[in-house]
Phi, psi and omega in degrees: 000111194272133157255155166263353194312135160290342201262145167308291188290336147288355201261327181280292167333301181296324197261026167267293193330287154353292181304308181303297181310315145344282185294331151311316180294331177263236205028277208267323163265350177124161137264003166255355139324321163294319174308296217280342143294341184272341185284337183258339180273341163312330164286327164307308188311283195300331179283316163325297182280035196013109181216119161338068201084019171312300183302304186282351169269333168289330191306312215272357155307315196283330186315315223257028178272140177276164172303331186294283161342288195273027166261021178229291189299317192270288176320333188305303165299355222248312190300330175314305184290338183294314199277352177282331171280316163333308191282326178313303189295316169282007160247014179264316189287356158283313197289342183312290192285313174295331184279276217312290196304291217285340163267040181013271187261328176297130174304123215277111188293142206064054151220193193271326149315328146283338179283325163340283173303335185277355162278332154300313178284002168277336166104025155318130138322172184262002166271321197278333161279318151354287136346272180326288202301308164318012201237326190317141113196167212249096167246096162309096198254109156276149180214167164218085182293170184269089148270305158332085206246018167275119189299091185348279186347298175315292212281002183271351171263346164304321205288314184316312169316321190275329175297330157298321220247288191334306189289338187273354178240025149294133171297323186280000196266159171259161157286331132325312169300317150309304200296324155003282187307287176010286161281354154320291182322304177306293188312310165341302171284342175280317176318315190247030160249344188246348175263178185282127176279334177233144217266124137000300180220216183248127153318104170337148135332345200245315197294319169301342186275286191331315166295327175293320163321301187313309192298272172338312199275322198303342187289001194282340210248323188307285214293347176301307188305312167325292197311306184308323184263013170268352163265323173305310178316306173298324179260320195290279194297330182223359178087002184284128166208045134268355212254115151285128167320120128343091171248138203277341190256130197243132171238138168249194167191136174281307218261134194115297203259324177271103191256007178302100170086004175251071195285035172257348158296074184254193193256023144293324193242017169259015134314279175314326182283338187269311161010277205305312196294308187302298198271004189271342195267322182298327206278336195268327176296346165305299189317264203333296144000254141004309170268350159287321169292337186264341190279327208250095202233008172303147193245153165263009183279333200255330192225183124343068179271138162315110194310314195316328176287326161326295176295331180278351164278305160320274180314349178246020103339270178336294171344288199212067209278017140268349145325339210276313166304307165330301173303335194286312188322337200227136191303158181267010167275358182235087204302308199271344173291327184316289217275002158301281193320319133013299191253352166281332184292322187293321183262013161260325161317318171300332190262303205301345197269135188263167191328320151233049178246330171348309195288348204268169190028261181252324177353115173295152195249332172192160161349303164330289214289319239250311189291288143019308165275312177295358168260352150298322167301300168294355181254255162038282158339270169283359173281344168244050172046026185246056123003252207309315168312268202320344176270345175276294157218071176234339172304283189300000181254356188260351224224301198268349163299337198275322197272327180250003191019244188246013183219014182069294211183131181291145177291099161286157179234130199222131135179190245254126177351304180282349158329286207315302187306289198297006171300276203304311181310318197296310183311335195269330175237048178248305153306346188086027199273327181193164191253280220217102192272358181262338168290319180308137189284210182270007198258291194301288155351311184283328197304307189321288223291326187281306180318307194284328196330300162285354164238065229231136183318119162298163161198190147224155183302321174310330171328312206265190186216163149054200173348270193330303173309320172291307171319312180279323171295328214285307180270011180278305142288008175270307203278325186304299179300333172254000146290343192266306206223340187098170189275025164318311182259357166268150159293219187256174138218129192268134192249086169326146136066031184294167179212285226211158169315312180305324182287337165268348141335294202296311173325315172281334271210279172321297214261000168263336158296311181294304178316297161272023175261024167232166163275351188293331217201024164295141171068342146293151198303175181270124186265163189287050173293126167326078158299109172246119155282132164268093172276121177212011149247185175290331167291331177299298186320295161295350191266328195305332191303309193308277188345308197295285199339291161333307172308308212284350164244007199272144197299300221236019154251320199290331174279290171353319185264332193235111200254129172046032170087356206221128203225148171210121163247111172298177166189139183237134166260137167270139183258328175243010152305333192279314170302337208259304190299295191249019178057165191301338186252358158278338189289293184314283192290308183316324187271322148332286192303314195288338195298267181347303193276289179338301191283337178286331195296310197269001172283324194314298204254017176041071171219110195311107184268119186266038236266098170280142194205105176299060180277142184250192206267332182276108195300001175299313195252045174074025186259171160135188170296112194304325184294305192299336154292322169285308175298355149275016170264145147356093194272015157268005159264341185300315194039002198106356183249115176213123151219145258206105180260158203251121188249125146065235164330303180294009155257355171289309194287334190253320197263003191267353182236147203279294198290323183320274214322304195324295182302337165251004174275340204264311187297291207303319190291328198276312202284314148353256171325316185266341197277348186250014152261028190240194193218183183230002266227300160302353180306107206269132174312318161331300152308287255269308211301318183295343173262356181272323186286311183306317174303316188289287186327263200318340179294331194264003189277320182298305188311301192301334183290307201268008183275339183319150196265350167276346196304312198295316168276357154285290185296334174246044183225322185260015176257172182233076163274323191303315179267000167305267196283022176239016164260157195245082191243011190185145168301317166282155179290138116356329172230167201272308174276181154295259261292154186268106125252180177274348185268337170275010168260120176317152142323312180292303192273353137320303184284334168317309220270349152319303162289314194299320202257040193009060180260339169033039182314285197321316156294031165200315200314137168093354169279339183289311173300328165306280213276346179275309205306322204278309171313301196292338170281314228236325179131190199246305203354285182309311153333303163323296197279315163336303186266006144270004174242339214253090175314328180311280191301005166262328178315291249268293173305292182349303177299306222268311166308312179290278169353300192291284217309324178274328168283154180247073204283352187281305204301304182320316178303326199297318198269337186285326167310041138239353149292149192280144173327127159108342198259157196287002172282007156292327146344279187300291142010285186295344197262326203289315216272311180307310176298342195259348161309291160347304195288317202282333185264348174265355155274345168290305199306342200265314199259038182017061158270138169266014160221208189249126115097056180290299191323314213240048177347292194282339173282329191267334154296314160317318166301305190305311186293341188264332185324289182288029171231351186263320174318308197293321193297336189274331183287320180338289189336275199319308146309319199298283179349302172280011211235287156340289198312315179295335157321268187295008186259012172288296184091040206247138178292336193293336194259026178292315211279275212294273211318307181316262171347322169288335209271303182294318181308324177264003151275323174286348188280309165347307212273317206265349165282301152029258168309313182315314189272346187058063144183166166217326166122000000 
């Protein structure tokens, strides 16, 4: 398997790689199993290079290839790729670091240091940068929507692999050492030429928390560093260096907590999930802890020690007189070690204590309190000439208790409106409150929920079955957890599939239930759960401003929200439900446009507007570069406050290697920090009026495609959706219902089955004709100047360039020949082909490139170089598919053992374009 790659060190790295896999490949299969891959991958080549019966020579080697050949050809390809994105990724973290050294003092671009200087250079003060930064923060939410079509297993032999290309471009290696690593690498590729490439079943709910945690915990070494160089930046730029770092980076999590369309959440196990996180933050604040006792050995015979540690060593005598042997252990000239083991003992107490045992013994009660005790140390420290101790180490564990307390990451809790109704229907006429509260209209719906609210129907849970009863434990355990621990491990709760002011009614409605149906919280205020509306079609989306408007004035949501004069509303937008509904450039502006009217709404009623954002790993669902994405938002919805969700795939990519996460949390913080000092003010009304006509044409260009009387069956013949939602890569089902509809099928395996057949409709379809229409009247110009000045609309194009380039109509056509002749989804086709000529010559035409993605040379050589390894996996797909279909269109038990089989092939095919495009959606 030959590369073209240009760069020397990346280039040695794949074809070191290559080689080895090679050698594995005759090692454990034949050579002539290896012939026979370079012989299909010689052909993709040639099928590239129009070589003359090339296409028609690859097809018919794949017709007539057996399953054993293709338990060969597809790992061969699939592993290839795993290991050529490794080098990618280790030669993106060399290049990371030579660019860092060669700007020797100069700020390094896209970082907080350069945003530092360029505020300075706006002519800020340093109270006023200050200001800015105290005002920041970054909130990072992971989930694990099924995206993810890579196995743990898989990325822990991958990561070893990046770890080898690492040692090997050591200066310092012996040649014995090398030759080591060498063999370290084979046995490796063998090891990952011998497991199951694709997960068995489906992953539990608790294995997905587990996983996310990994990706979280990897973040301990990351976020000190941000911080630091975010004070070096501040004393380098204004000379400050009394000013405590902000800290600005906050992580949440869906896994666990999103039970929308997902019954394996239930609420044991989003129990179990706040468990985990509580007990993996306490275990690392031990470490830290720990690693602070063996380090801080000052005697007071050598230095000044702080009476205050005394005394707070002296009160946990008193306190927690099982405490007392432990301390005697230690000397009493080592005050401060005395009073670490303090805080290590509190915090081994915080873990053995369960969920309403907390308030008892030595046990942290919250983050505060634990951060508290480590700033006695630090106030100690300096106050006694230890500067320097304390900026090594005490700064960064104080840095990382405020980000992570005690629990890793706050839980959201997300699901679907219409649960929250059919709950409230059961409960109201089970009391006797209403016969059918799902009938009622929204006038009436708001009239119940305000009325009762303060007097709301006893009842009991045990009353109910099914839901309800999950639903009401569910809100049973939020307050118990927030009686407990504070609103610290909680998130938001997030309402899929918001319409109206009532559905964030029932939530307040739920949770004042909860909160006062014990005796624990009688007479206590209601604490402040985040209520997050989800607008995620196109109509929510335009309707959300009216729905907030309503609340922000409503007698008895507008106090709910607002404590001491001061109101804060999150609202989360979908990015890839809104794609589904109105295709991409009615999606894109419909969310742009609804951001703009939210900030207009909540600036109205002097209320901190939260805007979440439901981005996906896929540019179909709101992917593409995350920096680049922020800075194409409104920059009076950000206001310094941005949260964000991390999806599926994209936590393998920005978090499994450390200098990756740093460079990309230092981007997302940079884009932050400048998109909420910038204005919108220059913004020429001309554009807006012009993305509003365009949104419309295109909502109608798109609606007529999936409105189309062939569309269902044109997507579900010329996509592989079928084996798509029978892989078992997520814990959640694929569609929301049973029934097979387009409106009840997630978003993720829609935009999957786009990308595998490499058509990337959802990033594009319908911009061309819009954007054609205008061109052909009017000229490109205004489009021209909109994308050199209007970060949105360059987003917009930019993504939509990257989409046409990773798509393929020759390989697509390969999958719509799978529709039967004569039939109307061929229609449709003709609409898929005409448009995408349309998208591609009005993005020529705008960024005045003679190809797709001209600007930008090395990524469009990188597409081009992965094509004929990505092709043959896709004709593969495509025979297995067809061999399948035929099969079940038998019905016959004799073919169940082929059906299985055929079925695990095109899960590995599945996995392995995947990898090829580094992405599934």
């Amino acid at each position: 398997m030959t590369t073209t790659l240009t760069d020397n060190e990346l280039h040695d790295d794949i074809r070191l790689l290559a080689e080895l896999l090679e050698s594995t490949i005759a090692e454990q299969e034949g050579e002539d199993r290896l012939a026979m891959v370079n012989e299909i991958h010689q052909l993709a080549i040639d099928r590239r290079e129009k070589v003359p019966g090339a296409e028609d020579a690859l097809i018919d080697r794949i017709a007539k290839m057996t399953p054993e050949e293709f338990s060969v050809a597809i790992p061969a390809l699939s592993v290839f790729f795993d290991l050529a994105n490794t080098a990618e990724d280790t030669h993106r973290v060399r290049v990371l670091r030579e660019r860092t050294r060669e700007a020797g003092n100069s700020p390094r671009p896209e970082s907080l240091r350069s945003a530092v200087y360029a505020l300075k250079e706006k002519g800020l003060s340093v109270d006023e940068v200050a200001e800015r930064l105290s005002g920041l923060c970054v909130d990072l939410v992971f989930t694990a929507h099924p995206t993810e079509a890579k196995r743990r297993t898989t990325r822990r032999l991958i990561r070893k692999v990046r770890t080898g290309l690492q040692q090997l471009h050591s200066e310092q290696l012996l040649e014995r050492e090398r030759d080591r690593v060498r063999e370290k690498l084979s046995s490796d590729l063998t090891i990952l030429w011998q497991i199951d490439q694709t997960r068995p079943q489906r992953p539990t709910v608790m294995q997905e928390v587990e996983r996310g945690l990994f990706f979280v915990k990897e973040l301990w070494q990351v976020i000190p560093d941000i911080h630091r160089e975010l004070r070096r930046a501040i004393k380098e730029a204004f000379g400050k260096t009394d000013w405590e770092t902000p800290v600005f980076l906050k992580f949440g999590s869906w896994i666990g907590g999103d039970r929308d369309g997902n019954p394996f959440v239930t609420a044991d196990v989003t129990r179990n999930t706040l468990s985990v996180l509580r007990t993996a933050a306490i275990q690392r604040q031990r470490e830290s802890a720990h690693e602070l006792y063996r380090m801080l050995v000052i005697s007071d015979r050598k230095a000044k020690l702080p009476q205050s540690i005394r005394l707070a060593v002296s009160e946990a005598y008193d306190r927690w007189p099982s405490i007392r042997p432990i301390l005697d252990q230690i000397s009493p000239n080592e005050i401060y070690r005395r009073w670490i083991r303090v805080i290590e003992y509190r915090l081994e107490q915080s873990l053995e204590a369960e969920v309403a045992d907390r308030t008892r013994r030595a046990a942290y009660g919250s983050a505060e309190e634990l951060e508290r005790d480590v700033r006695l140390i630090e106030e100690g420290l300096r106050e006694h000439g230890g500067d320097r101790v304390a900026d090594v180490y005490l700064a960064d564990w104080l840095v990382l208790i405020r980000t992570f307390g005690l629990h890793y990451a706050s839980l959201d809790v997300r699901q679907d409106s219409r649960v929250h109704v059919e709950v409230l229907t059961n409960i109201f006429k089970q009391t006797g409150l209403c016969d059918d509260y799902s009938a009622l209209n929204e006038k009436e719906r708001q009239d119940i929920l305000k009325k009762t609210l303060d007097e709301q129907p006893k009842f009991f849970v045990s009353d109910f079955e099914d839901m309800t009863r999950e639903t009401l434990a569910l809100f049973r355990l939020i307050a118990d957890t927030v009686r407990s621990s504070g609103m610290e491990p909680i998130g938001g709760h997030v309402i899929s599939m918001t319409h109206t002011a009532s559905d964030m009614l029932t939530i307040l409605w739920l949770w004042k239930w909860a909160w006062t149906s014990t005796d624990e919280t009688q007479g206590e205020p209601l604490p402040q759960l985040p209520i997050v509306p989800l607008f995620e079609t196109i109509e929510d989306l335009n309707n959300g401003a009216d729905v907030l408007n309503e609340l922000l004035i409503d007698p008895v949501y507008e106090p709910y929200i607002r404590r001491d004069g001061k109101a804060q509303q999150m609202v989360m937008v979908g990015y890839s439900d809104s794609t589904k509904d109105g295709g991409y450039l009615a999606a894109g502006w419909g969310l742009h446009a609804a951001q703009r009217r939210l900030a207009d709404v909540t600036q109205k009623h002097d209320v901190e507007l939260v805007v979440f954002h439901g981005r996906g790993g896929g540019l179909g669902r709101g992917g593409g570069p995350a920096a680049r994405a922020i800075l194409s938002l409104p920059p009076n919805s950000v206001g310094g406050h941005l949260r964000m969700t991390e999806q599926g795939e994209v936590l393998a990519e920005r978090y499994d290697d450390p200098q990756i996460a740093h460079r990309h949390l230092e981007q997302v913080s940079w884009a932050t920090l400048l998109v909420s000092s910038q204005d919108e003010t220059n913004l020429d009304p001309k554009w807006v009026e012009l993305m509003e006509s365009l949104n419309d044409s295109s909502f109608k260009t798109y609606r007529q495609l999936v409105e189309h009387k062939g569309f269902l069956t044109y997507f579900d013949r010329a996509t592989p959706i079928s084996e798509i939602e029978n892989f078992p890569i997520g814990s959640r089902p694929s569609r929301r219902r049973e029934r097979k509809s387009l409106s009840d099928l997630r978003a993720i395996p829609w935009t999957f089955s786009w990308t595998q057949s490499r058509q990337m409709l959802p990033a594009w379809y319908g911009l061309g004709s819009s954007l054609g229409e205008v061109i052909d009247k009017d000229g490109p110009e205004t489009f021209q100047e909109m994308y050199a000045k209007w970060p949105m609309f360059r987003a917009l194009i930019d993504n939509a360039e990257l989409a046409l380039m990773k798509a393929d109509m020759g390989i697509a056509r390969r999958y719509v020949e799978l529709i039967p002749e004569g039939d109307t989804a061929w229609e449709v086709w003709s609409l898929v082909e005409n448009e995408f000529a349309n998208s591609r010559d009005a993005i020529l035409a705008i960024t005045g490139h003679d190809e797709l993605l001209g600007g930008i040379p090395w990524l469009r050589d990188s597409i081009h170089e992965r094509n004929p390894y990505v092709d043959p996996l896709n004709l593969i797909q495509i025979e297995l598919i067809r061999r399948l279909r035929a099969l079940d269109a038998e019905q016959s038990e004799a073919n169940e053992q082929k059906i299985h089989e055929l079925r695990e092939l095109c899960r590995l095919s599945i996995q392995g374009i995947a990898g090829g495009l580094r992405t599934t959606g």
